[in-house]
N, C-alpha and C positions, 0 to 999 in steps of 0.2 A: 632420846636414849642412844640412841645410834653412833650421834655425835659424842657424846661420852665414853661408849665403848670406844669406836678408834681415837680418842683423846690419849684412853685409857692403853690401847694396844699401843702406841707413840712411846706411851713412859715405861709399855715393859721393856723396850727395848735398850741396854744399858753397857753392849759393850765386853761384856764377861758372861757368856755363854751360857755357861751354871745360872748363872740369875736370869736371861733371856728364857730360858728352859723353863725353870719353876714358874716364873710370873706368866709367860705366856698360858702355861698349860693352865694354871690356875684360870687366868682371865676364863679361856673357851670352855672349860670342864664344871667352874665350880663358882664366881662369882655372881653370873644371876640368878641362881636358888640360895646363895649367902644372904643372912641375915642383911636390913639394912647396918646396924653396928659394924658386923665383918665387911662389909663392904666399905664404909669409912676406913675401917683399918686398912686396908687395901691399898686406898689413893693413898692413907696419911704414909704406909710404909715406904711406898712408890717416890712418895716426897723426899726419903731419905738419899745421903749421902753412899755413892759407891761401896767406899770402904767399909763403910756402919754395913750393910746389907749383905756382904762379902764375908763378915766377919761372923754377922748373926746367925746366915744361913749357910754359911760351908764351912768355917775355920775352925768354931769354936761350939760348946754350948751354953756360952752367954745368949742372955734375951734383951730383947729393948726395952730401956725401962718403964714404958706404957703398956696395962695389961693387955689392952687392948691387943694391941700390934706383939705382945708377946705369944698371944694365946694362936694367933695368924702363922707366927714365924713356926713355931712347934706343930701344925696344921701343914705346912708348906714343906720342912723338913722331912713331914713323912709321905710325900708325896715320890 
């Protein structure tokens, strides 16, 4: 598990500070009492593209079009 959490810490790190912010704080705060679901949404989010994540979670109120990763994005925004 361990190895997964700093796998996990490696991919919040992304370059654009806003997003370095949210995902960290989420990781320490709120991912191991997340559901296992939410937690898949997590890595799947992680997986995504700078701009897609940039756009999701500061620019706009578009969502991703996975509920999943949607219901996360709107959970992380109001953080």
């Amino acid at each position: 598990m361990d190895n997964d959490i700093e796998r996990l810490r490696w991919q919040c790190r992304r370059g654009l500070l806003e997003l370095d912010y949210l995902f960290a704080d989420y990781l320490d705060q709120q991912y191991a009492k997340a559901s296992a679901d939410e937690q898949a949404a997590f890595r799947a989010l992680l997986d995504q593209q700078d701009p897609d994540l940039q756009h999701w979670l500061i620019n706009t109120d578009e969502l991703p079009p996975e509920p999943e990763m949607a219901t996360l994005v709107k959970k992380l925004r109001q953080r």
